[in-house]
C-alpha positions in Angstrom: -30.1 58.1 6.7 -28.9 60.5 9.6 -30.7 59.4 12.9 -30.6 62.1 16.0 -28.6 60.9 18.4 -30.0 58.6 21.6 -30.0 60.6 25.0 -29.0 56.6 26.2 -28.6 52.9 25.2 -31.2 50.6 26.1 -28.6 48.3 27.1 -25.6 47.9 29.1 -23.1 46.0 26.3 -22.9 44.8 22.9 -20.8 42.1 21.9 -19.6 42.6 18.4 -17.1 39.9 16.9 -16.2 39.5 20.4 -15.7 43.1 21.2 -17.6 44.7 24.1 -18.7 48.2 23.6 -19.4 49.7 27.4 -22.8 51.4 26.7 -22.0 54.9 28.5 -23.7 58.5 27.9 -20.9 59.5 25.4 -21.9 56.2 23.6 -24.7 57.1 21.7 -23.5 56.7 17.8 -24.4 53.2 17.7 -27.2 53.4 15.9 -26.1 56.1 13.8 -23.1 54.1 13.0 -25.2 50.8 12.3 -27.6 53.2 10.2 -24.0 54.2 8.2 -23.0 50.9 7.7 -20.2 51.5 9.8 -21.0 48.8 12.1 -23.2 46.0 12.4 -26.4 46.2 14.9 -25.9 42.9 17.0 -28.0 41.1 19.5 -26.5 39.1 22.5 -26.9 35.8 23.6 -29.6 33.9 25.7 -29.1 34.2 29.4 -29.4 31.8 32.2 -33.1 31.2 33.8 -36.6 31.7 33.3 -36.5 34.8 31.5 -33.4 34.3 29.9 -34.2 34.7 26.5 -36.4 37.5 26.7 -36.1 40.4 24.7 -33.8 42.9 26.1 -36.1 45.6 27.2 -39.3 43.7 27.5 -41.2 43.9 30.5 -43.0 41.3 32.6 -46.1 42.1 31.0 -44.3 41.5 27.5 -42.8 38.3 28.0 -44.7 36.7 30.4 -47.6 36.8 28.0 -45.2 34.0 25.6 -45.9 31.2 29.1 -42.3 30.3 28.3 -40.1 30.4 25.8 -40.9 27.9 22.9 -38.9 24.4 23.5 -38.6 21.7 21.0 -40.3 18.4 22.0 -37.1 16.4 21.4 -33.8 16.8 21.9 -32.1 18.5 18.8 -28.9 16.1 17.2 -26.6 19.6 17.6 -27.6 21.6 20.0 -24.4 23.8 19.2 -26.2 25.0 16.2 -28.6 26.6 17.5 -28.8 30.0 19.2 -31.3 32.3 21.2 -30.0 35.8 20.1 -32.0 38.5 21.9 -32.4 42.4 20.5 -34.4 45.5 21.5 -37.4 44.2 21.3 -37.8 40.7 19.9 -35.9 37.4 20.2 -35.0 34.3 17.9 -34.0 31.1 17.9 -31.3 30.3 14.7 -30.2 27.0 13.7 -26.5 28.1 12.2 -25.6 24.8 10.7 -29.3 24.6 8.8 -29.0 28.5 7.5 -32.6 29.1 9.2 -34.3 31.0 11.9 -36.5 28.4 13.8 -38.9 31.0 15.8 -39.2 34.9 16.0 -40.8 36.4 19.2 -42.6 39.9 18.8 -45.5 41.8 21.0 -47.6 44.5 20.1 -49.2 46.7 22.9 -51.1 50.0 22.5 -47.7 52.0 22.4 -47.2 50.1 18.9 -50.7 50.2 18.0 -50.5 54.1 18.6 -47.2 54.7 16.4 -49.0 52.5 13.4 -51.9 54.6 13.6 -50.3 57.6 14.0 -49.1 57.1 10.7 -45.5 58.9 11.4 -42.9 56.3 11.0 -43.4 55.2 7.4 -40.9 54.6 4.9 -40.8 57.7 3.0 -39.9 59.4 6.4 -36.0 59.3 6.4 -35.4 58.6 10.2 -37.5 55.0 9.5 -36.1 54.2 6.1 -35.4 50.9 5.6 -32.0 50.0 5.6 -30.1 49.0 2.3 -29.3 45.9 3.1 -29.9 43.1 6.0 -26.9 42.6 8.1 -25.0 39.1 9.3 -25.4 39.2 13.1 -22.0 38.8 15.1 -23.2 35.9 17.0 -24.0 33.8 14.0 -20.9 34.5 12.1 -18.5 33.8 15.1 -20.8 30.3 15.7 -20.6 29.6 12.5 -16.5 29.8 12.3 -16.7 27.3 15.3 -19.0 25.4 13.1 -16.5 25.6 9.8 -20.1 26.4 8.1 -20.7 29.5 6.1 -22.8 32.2 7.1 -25.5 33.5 5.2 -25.8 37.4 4.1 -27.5 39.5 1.9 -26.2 38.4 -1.3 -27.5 34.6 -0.5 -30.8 35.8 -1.4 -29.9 37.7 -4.3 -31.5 36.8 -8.1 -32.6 33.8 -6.6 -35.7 31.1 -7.1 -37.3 28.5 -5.2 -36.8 25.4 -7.9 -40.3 23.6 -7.1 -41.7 27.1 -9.0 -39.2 27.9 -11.3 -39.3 30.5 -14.1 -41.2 30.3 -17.4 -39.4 30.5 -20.2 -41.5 31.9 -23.4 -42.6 29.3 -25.5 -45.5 27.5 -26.8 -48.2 28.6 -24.6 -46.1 30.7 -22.4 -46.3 34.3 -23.6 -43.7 37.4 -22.7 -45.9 38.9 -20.6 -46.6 35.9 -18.5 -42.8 34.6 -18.0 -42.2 38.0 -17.0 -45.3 38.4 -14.2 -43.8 34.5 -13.1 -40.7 35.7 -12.4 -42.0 38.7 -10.7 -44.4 36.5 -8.2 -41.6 33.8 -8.1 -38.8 35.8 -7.5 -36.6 35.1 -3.8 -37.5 38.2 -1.4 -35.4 38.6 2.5 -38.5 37.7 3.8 -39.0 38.9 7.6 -40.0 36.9 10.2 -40.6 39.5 13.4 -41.7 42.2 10.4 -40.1 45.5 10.0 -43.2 47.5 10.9 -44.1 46.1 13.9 -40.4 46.8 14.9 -40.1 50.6 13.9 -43.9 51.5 15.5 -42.1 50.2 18.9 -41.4 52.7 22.1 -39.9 56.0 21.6 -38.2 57.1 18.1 -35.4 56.0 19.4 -36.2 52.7 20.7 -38.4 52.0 17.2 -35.4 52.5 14.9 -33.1 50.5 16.8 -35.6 47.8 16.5 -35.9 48.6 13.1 -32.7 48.0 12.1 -32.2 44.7 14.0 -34.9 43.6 12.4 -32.6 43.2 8.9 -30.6 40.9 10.7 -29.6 37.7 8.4 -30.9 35.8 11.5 -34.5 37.0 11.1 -35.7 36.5 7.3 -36.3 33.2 4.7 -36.1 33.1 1.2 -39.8 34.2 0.3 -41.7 34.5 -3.1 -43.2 37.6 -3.7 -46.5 36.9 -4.1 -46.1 35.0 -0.7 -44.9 38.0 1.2 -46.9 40.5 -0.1 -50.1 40.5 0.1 -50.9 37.3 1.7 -48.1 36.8 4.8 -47.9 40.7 5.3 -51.7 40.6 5.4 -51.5 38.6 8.2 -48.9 40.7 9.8 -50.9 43.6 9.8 -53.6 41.5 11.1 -52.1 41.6 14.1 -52.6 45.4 14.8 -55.7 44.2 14.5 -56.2 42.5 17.2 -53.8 44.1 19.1 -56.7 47.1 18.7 -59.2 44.7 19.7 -57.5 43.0 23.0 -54.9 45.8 23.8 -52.1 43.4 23.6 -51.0 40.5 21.7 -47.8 38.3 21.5 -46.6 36.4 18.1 -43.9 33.4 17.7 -43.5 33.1 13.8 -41.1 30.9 11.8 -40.7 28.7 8.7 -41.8 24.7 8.6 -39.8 22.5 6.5 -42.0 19.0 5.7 -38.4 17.2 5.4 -35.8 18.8 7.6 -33.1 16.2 6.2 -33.9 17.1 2.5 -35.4 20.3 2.3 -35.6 22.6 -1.0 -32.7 24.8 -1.8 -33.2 28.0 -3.5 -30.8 28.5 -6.4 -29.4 31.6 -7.9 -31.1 32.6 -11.7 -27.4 32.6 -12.8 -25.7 29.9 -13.4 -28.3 27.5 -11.5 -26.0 27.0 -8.2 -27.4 25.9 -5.2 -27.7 28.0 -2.0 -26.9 26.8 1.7 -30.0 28.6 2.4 -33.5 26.2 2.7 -36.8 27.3 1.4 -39.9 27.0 3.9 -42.8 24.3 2.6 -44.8 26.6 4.6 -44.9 30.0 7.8 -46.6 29.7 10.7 -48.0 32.5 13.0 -48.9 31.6 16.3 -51.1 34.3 18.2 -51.7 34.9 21.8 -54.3 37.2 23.6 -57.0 37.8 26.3 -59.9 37.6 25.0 -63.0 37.9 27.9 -60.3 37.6 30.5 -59.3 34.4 29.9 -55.7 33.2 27.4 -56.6 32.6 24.0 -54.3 31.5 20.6 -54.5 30.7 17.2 -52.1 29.1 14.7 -52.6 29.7 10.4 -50.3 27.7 8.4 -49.7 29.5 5.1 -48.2 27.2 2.2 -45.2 29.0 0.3 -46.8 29.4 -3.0 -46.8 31.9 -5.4 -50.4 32.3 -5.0 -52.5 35.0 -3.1 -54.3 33.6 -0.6 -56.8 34.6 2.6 -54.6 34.1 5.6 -58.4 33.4 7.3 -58.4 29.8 5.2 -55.0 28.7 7.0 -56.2 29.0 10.8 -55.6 26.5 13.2 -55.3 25.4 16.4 -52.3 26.1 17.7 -51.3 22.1 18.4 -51.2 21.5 14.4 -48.4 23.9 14.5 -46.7 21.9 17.1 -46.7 19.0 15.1 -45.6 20.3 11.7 -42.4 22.0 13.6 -41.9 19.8 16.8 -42.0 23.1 18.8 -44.1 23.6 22.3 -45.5 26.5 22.2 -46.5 28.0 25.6 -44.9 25.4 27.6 -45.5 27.1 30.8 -49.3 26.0 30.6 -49.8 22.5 31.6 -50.2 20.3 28.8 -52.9 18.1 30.6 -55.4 20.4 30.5 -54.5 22.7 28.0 -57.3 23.4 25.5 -56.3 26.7 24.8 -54.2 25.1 22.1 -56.6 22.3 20.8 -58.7 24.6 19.2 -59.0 28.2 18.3 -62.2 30.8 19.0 -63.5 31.6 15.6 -64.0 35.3 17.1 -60.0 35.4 16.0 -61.6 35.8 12.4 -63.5 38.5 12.7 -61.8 41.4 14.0 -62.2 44.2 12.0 -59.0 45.5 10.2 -58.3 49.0 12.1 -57.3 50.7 8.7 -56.2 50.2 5.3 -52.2 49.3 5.1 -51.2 52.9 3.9 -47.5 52.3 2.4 -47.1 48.5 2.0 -44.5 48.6 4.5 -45.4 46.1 6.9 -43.1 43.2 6.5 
């Protein structure tokens, strides 16, 4: 897809396989060149302080509505592994040596909102294409040669399966038709984290495809069943329009859960039946923050990796059963003593009107 060019970077320097790119006026066929394949888009690395791992061009209304960046409650047995990689507008945490991102950060303001509902910036306009394939981000593959681990790409996910839901095969009682709509439902998808949509409907055309295409970083998707992704985790993505309609702004942390880090599931590729160094969630969470009557208000939803289709509504809750499940701390920044906002969750969450109909499917 040919992308017009950017009047300027949204960022000093980029850091690719340890080569920094000054980000000057005449430097303004990055994206292009990521959009070519030519190079890969790359995020840099968690800074010192506070706001350290903000996103790069967030503002103090964007990330301080996160109260901190999310921490785990214990100390982590290699550290090493994991890395804070921050784009254009959103950051992650990945763990390199476990093949998985641990959290995604994202906002959505009345910019966003505006772009969705707009209704210029889907996929069957060239300039917001999706990209043909997700890209391994620079920081992960030079940690993971530290490491001595391999990387994951695009072709981990490939004609793969989660083996707790494995394809039918037709025989007694199984028909054609119905190993053939399994495999369809069961089949591995890249499945986002941050979602595409939310990227591309960011800032100015410019800043929205960058953010697009960072978005297909390796570093932000899990293997994901089908019928998971689409319709019941992307209906919870655009769920968040939603409410970013209602309250103006909202922020997001979203990530996998693994019920047994030390054993998790594998997915494993149709052919041949070899395992992947990739892990497949047990569940996603979402965790949402907002103002609602002038005071901070969140909700968690838990949504089991099935290939069912489910109501996102019958997974919420309270933002502390997340904590548990991931042994994250979410919104560390608001004293733990006293904090109900994640105890429980205001039911109003559950009624916010859905601002339109998704128009193109394109939303994770």
């Amino acid at each position: 897809m040919k992308i017009p060019r950017l009047l300027a970077l949204a960022f000093a320097s980029l850091s690719l396989f340890g080569v920094t790119l000054a980000a000057t006026k005449a430097d303004t066929t990055y994206i292009q060149q990521v959009a070519d394949g030519e190079i890969p888009a790359a995020g840099v690395p968690a800074k010192k302080g506070k706001t350290g791992w903000w996103a790069r061009s967030w503002t103090k209304t964007d990330g301080n509505g996160f109260f901190g960046q999310p921490k785990p409650m214990t100390a982590t047995e290699n550290a090493d592994a994991n890395l804070v990689i921050r784009y254009t507008r959103f950051a992650t945490e990945y763990d390199v040596e476990f093949h998985s991102p641990v959290w995604g950060a994202y906002t959505i303001d009345t910019t966003t909102l505006q772009n969705d509902l707009g209704g210029e910036r889907p996929a069957s306009n060239l300039d917001f294409a999706r990209p043909g394939q997700f890209f391994q981000e620079p920081l992960v593959v030079a940690r993971s040669k530290l490491l001595n681990v391999d990387s994951a790409s695009h072709g981990t996910f490939t004609s793969s399966y989660d083996p707790r839901f494995p394809f039918l095969k037709v025989d007694v009682g199984v028909t054609a038709t119905e190993a053939k709509t399994a495999k369809s439902d069961r089949s591995i998808q890249r499945g986002h984290m941050v979602p595409n949509n939310a990227m591309k409907c960011q800032g100015t055309i410019e800043q929205g495809q960058t953010a697009q295409i960072e978005s297909f970083s390796v570093a932000n998707i899990v293997p994901q069943m089908a019928k998971s992704n689409a319709p019941t985790w992307s209906g919870l993505e655009s769920a968040c329009f939603d409410w970013a309609k209602e309250l103006t702004q909202v922020w997001m942390i979203v990530g996998p859960v693994y019920h047994n880090h030390d054993a998790p599931t594998f997915i494993k590729k149709s052919k041949g039946d070899a395992d992947q160094v990739t892990p497949s969630p047990d569940e996603l969470f979402y965790v949402v923050i907002g103002q609602r009557n002038g005071k901070t208000s969140a909700i968690g939803f838990l949504l089991p990796h099935k290939p069912e289709i489910a109501n996102f509504r019958d997974f919420a809750v309270p933002v502390d059963v997340i904590e548990q499940k991931t042994g994250l701390n979410f919104m560390p920044e608001i004293p733990e003593a006293n904090n109900l906002i994640e105890a429980s969750f205001d039911p109003a969450w559950l009624n916010t009107r859905p601002r339109k109909a998704t128009a193109d499917g394109d939303d994770n």
